[in-house]
C-alpha positions as CSV (number, residue, x, y, z in Angstrom):
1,X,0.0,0.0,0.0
2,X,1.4,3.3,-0.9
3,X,1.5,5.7,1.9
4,X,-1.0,8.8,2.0
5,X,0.5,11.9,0.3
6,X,3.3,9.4,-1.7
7,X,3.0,10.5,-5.6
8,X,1.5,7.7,-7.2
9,X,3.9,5.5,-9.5
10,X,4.9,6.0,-12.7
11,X,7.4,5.0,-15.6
12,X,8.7,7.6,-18.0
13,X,10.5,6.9,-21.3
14,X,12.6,9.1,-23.2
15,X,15.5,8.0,-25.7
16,X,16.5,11.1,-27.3
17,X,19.7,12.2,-25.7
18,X,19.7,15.8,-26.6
19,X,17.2,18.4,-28.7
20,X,18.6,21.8,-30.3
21,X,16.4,24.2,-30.7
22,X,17.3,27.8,-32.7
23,X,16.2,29.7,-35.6
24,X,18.8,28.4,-38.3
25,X,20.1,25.4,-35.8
26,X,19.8,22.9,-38.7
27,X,23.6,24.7,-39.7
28,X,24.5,23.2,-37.0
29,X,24.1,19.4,-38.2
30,X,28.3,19.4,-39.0
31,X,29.4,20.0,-35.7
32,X,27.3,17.0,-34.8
33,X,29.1,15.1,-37.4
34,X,32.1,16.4,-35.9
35,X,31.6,16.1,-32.2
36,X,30.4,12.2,-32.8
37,X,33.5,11.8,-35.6
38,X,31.6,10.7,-38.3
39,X,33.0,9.7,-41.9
40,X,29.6,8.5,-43.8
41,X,26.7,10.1,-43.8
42,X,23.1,9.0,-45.8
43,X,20.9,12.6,-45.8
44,X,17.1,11.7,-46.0
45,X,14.3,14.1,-47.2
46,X,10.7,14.5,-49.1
47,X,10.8,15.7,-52.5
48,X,9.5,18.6,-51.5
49,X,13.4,19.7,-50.1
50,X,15.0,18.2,-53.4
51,X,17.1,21.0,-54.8
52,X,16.1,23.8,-52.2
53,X,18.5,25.6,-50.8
54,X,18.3,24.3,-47.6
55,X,19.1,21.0,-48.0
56,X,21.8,22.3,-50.4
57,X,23.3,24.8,-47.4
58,X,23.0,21.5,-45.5
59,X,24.7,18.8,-47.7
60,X,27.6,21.4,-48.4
61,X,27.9,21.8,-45.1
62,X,28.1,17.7,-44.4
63,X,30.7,17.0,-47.2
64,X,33.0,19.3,-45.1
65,X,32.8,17.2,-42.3
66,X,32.6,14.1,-43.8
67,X,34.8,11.7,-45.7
68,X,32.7,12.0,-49.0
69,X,29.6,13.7,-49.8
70,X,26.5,11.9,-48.3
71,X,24.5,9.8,-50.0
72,X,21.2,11.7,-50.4
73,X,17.8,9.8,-50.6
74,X,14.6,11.3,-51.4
75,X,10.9,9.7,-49.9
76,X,8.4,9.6,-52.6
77,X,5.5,12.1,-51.6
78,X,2.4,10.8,-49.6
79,X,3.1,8.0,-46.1
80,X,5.6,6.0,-46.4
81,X,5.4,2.6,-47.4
82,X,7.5,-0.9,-47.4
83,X,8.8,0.3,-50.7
84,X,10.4,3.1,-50.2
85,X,11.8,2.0,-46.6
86,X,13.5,-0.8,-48.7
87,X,14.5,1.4,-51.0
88,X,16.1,3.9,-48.8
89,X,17.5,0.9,-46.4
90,X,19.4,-0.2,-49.7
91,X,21.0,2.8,-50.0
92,X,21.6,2.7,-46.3
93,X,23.8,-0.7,-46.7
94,X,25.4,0.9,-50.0
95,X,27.0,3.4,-47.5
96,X,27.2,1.6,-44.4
97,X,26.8,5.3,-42.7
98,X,28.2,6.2,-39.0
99,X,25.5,9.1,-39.4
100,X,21.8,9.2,-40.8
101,X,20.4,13.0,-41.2
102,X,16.7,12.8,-41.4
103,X,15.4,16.5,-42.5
104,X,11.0,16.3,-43.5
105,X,8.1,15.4,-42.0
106,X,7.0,12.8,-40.4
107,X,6.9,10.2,-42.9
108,X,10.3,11.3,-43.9
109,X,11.6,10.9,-40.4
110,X,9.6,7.5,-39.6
111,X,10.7,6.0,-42.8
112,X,14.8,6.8,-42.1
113,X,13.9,5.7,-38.3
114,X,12.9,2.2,-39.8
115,X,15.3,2.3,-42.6
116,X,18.5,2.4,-40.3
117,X,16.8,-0.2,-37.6
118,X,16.7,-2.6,-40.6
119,X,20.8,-1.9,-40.5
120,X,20.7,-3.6,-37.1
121,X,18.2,-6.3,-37.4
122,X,17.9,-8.3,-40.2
123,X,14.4,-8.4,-41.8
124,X,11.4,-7.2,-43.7
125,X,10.0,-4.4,-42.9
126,X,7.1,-6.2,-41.3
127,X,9.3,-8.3,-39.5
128,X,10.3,-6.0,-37.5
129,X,7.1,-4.1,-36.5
130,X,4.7,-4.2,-33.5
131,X,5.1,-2.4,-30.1
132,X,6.5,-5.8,-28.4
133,X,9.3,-6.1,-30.8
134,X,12.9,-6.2,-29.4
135,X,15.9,-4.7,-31.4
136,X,19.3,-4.3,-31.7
137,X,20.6,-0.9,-31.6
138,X,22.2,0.5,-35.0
139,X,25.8,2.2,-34.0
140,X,25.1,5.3,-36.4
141,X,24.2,9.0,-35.3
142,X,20.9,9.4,-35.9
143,X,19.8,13.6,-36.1
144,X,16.0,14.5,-37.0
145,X,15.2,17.8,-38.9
146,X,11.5,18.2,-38.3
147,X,10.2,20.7,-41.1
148,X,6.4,21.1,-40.1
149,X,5.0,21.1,-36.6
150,X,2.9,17.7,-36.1
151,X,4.2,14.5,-35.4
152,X,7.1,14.7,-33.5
153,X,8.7,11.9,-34.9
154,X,12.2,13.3,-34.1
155,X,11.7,12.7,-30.5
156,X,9.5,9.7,-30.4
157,X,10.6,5.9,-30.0
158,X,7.4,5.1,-32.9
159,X,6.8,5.0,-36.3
160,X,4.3,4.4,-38.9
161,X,4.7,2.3,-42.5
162,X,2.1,1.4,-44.7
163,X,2.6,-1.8,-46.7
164,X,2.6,-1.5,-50.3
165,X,-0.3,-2.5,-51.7
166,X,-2.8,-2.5,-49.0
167,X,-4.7,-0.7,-46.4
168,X,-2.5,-1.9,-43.6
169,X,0.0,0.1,-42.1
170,X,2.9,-1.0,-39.6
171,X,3.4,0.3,-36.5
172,X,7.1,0.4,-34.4
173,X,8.2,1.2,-31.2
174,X,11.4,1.0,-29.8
175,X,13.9,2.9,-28.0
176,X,15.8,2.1,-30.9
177,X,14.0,4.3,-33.4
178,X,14.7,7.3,-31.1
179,X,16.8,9.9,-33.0
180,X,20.4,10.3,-30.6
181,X,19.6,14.0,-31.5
182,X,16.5,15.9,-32.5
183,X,17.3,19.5,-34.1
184,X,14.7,22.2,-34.6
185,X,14.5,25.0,-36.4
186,X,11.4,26.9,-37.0
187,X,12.8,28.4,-40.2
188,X,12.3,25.8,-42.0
189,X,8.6,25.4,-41.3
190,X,7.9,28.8,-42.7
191,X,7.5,27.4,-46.4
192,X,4.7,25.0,-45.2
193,X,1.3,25.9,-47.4
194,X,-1.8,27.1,-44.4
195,X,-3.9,23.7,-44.8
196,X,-0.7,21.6,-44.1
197,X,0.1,23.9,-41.3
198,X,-3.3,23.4,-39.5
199,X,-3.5,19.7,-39.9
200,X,-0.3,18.9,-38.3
201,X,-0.7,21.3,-35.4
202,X,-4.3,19.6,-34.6
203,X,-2.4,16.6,-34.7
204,X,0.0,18.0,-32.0
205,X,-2.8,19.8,-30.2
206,X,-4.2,16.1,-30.3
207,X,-0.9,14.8,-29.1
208,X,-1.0,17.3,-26.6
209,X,-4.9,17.2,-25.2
210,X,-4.6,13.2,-25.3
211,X,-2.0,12.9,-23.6
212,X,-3.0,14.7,-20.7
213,X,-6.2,13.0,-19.9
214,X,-4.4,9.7,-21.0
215,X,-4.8,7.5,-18.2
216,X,-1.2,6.7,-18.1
217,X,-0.6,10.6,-17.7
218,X,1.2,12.1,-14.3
219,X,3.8,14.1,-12.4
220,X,6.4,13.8,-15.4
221,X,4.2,14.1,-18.2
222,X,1.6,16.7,-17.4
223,X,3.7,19.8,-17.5
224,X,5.2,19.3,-20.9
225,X,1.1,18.6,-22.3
226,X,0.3,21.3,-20.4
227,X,2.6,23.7,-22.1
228,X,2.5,22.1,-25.3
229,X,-1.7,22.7,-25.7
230,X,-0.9,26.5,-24.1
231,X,1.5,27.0,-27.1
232,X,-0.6,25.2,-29.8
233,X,-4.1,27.1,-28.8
234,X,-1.9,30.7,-28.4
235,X,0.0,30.1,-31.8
236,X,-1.5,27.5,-34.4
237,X,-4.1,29.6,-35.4
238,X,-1.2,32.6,-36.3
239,X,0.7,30.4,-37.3
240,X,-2.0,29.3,-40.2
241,X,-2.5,32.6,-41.0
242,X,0.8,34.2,-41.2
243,X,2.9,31.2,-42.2
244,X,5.8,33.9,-41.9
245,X,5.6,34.9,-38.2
246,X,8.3,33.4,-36.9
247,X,7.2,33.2,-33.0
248,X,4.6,31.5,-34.2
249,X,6.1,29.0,-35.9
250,X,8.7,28.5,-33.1
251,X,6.0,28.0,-30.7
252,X,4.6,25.3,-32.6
253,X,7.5,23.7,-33.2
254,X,8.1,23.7,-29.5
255,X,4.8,22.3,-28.8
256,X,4.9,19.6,-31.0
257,X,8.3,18.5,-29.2
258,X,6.9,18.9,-26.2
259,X,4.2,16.5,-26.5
260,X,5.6,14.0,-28.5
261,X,7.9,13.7,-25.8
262,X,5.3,12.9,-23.4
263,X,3.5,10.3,-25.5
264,X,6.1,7.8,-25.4
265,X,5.3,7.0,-22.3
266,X,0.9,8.1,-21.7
267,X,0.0,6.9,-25.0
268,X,-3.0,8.3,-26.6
269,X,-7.2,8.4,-26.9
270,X,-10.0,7.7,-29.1
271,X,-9.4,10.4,-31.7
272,X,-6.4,8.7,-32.5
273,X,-8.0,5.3,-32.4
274,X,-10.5,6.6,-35.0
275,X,-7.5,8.3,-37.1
276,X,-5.9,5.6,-37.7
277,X,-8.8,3.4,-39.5
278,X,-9.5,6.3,-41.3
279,X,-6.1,6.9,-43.0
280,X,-5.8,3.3,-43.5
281,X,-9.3,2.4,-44.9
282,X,-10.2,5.6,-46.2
283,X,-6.9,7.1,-47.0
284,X,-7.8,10.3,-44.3
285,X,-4.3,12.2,-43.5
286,X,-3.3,11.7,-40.2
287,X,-3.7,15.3,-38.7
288,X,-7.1,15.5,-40.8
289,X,-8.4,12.4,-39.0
290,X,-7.6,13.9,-35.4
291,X,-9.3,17.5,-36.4
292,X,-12.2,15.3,-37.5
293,X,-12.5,13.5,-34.4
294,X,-11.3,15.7,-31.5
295,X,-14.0,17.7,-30.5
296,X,-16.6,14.9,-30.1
297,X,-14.2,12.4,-28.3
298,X,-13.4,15.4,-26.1
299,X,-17.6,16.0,-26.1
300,X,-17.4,11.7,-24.7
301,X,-14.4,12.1,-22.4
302,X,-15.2,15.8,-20.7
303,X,-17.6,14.3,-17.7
304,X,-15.2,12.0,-16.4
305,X,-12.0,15.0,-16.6
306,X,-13.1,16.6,-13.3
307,X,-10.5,18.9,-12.9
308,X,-8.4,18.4,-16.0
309,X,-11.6,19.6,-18.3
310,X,-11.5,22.9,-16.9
311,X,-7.6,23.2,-18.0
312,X,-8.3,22.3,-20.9
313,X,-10.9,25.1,-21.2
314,X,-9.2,27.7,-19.5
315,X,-6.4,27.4,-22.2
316,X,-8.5,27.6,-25.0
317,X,-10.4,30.6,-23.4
318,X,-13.9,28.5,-23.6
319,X,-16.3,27.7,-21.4
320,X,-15.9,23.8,-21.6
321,X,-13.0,21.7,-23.1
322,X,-15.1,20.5,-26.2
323,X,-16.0,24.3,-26.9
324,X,-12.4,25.1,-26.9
325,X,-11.6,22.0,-29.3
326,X,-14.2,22.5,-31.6
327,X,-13.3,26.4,-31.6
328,X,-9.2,25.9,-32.3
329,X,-10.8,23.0,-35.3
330,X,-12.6,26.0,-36.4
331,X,-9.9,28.7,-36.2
332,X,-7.5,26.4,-38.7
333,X,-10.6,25.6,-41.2
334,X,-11.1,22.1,-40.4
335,X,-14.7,22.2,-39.2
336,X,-15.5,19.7,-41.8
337,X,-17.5,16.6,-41.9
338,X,-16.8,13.4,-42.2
339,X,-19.5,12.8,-45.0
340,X,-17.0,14.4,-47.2
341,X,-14.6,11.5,-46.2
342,X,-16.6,8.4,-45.6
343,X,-19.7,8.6,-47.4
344,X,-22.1,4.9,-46.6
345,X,-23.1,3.4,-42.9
346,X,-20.8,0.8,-44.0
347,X,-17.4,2.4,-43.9
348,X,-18.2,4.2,-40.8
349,X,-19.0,1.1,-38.8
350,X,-15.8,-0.5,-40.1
351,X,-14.6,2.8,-38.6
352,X,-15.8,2.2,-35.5
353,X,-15.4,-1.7,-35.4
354,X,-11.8,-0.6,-36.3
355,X,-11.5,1.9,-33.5
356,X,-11.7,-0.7,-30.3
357,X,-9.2,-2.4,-32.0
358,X,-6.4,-0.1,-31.4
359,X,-4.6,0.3,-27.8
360,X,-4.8,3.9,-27.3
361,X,-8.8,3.1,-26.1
362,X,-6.9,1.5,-23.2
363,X,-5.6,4.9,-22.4
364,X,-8.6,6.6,-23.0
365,X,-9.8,8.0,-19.8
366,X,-13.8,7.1,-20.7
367,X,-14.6,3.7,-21.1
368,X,-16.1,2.8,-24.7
369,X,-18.2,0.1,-26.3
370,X,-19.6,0.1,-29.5
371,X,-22.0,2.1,-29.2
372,X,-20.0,4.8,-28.0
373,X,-17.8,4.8,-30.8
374,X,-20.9,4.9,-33.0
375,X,-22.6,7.9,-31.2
376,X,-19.1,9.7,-31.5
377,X,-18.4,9.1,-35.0
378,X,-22.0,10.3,-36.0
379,X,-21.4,13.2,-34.2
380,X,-18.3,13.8,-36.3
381,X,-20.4,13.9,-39.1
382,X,-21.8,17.6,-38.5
383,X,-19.7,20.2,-39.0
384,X,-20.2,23.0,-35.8
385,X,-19.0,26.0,-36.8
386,X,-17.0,26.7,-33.7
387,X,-19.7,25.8,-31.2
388,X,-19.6,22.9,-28.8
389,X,-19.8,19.3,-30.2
390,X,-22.8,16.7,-28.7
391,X,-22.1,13.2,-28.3
């Protein structure tokens, strides 16, 4: 029995040993290279960087520190799927790098965090998948360049791959995904287009929101989901309307950290439960499927967050926790329905079906059945206009 007024227990994982932070810190990536001693580097990116200047500035800047140039791979646009993880781990092997510079997204990140595990541990890409997996650690550096505000893949121990060819996407975690160091820099995020900008910071406000009423939330976790949601309600909505204020898009980029660093160890909730079958069924983006769903799972969750619901509203500067949700969903013009995304009775019952299937529900702090999910994904079906979802 734990004694009265003893903090309750709690375990708290976090692999990544350092994060940088600093308008133009992504110049910094050869004194990394440098400090660690590295000789052979791979560079990872989306199209979207190919040719740009930045990743230019940044392999010039690696082919001084380096023995050779780096070997630079490109992700085909869209999530990342077996595919192109085997293609990048081939050139992975080709190199047989001491240091893996991963500068994107999140599917750019995820798919260089899976890439270099396949280094260590022989396999498919399926093989190795699954949150009950063990791996062997890969002796390369392994530095994330997040360039929008969402996922927080360069400080998370997951990772999500679709398999080519179906609706099925792989899911990782490991300590061994982690990157050794995560470097930010907001300046990069400036060139990201409004709609991509609001559907990766609802994902991090989801990241955020979840994993403070996760039940698997406490003394280590709260603060940084705390600070993370005060950031993302202050700033995403600037930040989706002047994609060139720079506060705002270092506050973002903050948050997103913040949270992702915290979800390693909470997990998350129903509105990522629902996201998921509906990016792999219905081929919904990620942050898309959360702004979808967050303001009626918050609508389910808010009568059993006591205390925590009226945090949640305070930041938003609403009267409940769901008003605030469905407010910020409305600030960043995705107060849209689902009928625009999953049209028949049919696919949204898979949706649902789907939805009990995944293991954030067992962090959700309302229990759900069926029905539940049900009432909750018709409500997602009416778009609010800013006002308060029912469930």
């Amino acid at each position: 029995m734990i004694p009265a007024g003893v903090p309750g227990p709690f375990v708290f994982r976090y692999a990544t040993q350092r994060v940088i932070f600093g308008w133009g810190a992504a110049d910094r990536i050869s004194e990394i290279a440098d400090e660690f001693g590295c000789r052979r580097g791979v560079l990872v990116t989306d199209q979207f960087f190919v040719g740009s200047p930045a990743i230019d500035r940044i392999a010039g800047a690696l082919t001084s520190a380096l023995a050779a140039p780096p070997a630079l791979a490109a992700i085909p646009p869209g999530e990342p799927d077996t595919d192109a993880v085997e293609a990048l781990h081939r050139v992975m092997v080709a190199r047989d790098p001491d240091l893996v510079v991963a500068l994107g997204g999140g599917s750019t990140m995820d798919a260089a965090k899976v890439a270099r595990l396949m280094l260590a541990n022989p396999g498919r890409p399926a093989d190795l998948a699954g949150f009950a997996a063990r791996h062997h650690a890969h002796r390369s550096v392994l530095v994330c360049v997040p360039t929008t505000a969402g996922t927080g893949s360069e400080v998370s121990e997951m990772a999500i791959i679709s398999q080519s060819s179906s609706d099925v996407k792989l899911r990782y975690r490991s300590a061994e995904l982690a990157a050794t160091i995560a470097v930010l820099d907001p300046a990069l995020t400036v060139s990201v287009p409004p709609m991509v900008t609001a559907q990766t910071g609802i994902d991090a406000f989801t990241h955020a929101l979840e994993s403070y009423v996760s039940k698997a939330s406490g003394l280590m976790t709260e603060p940084f989901s705390m600070a993370a949601m005060t950031r993302l309600a202050r700033w995403l909505p600037v930040a989706y309307r002047q994609g060139d204020h720079a506060e705002a898009r270092s506050q973002c980029l903050i948050a997103s950290m913040q949270t992702a660093v915290v979800f390693n160890s909470t997990m998350l909730g129903m509105a990522h439960a629902i996201a998921a079958p509906l990016g792999n069924l219905f081929h919904v983006a990620h942050g898309l499927g959360n702004a979808l769903a967050l303001p009626a799972v918050t609508a389910f969750n808010e009568p059993v967050l006591a205390g925590k619901a009226k945090v949640i509203a305070e930041i938003c500067g609403a009267a409940s926790a769901a008003a605030g949700v469905a407010r910020l969903r409305f600030d960043v013009g995705l107060d849209l329905s689902l009928d625009d995304y999953v049209a028949d009775h049919q696919g949204r019952e898979a949706v649902a079906v789907a939805t009990l299937k995944s293991g954030n529900m067992e962090t959700n702090p309302r229990p759900a059945e069926l029905a539940d999910v049900r009432a909750v994904i018709a409500a997602m079906r009416r778009p609010n206009g800013g006002a308060p979802v029912g469930v």
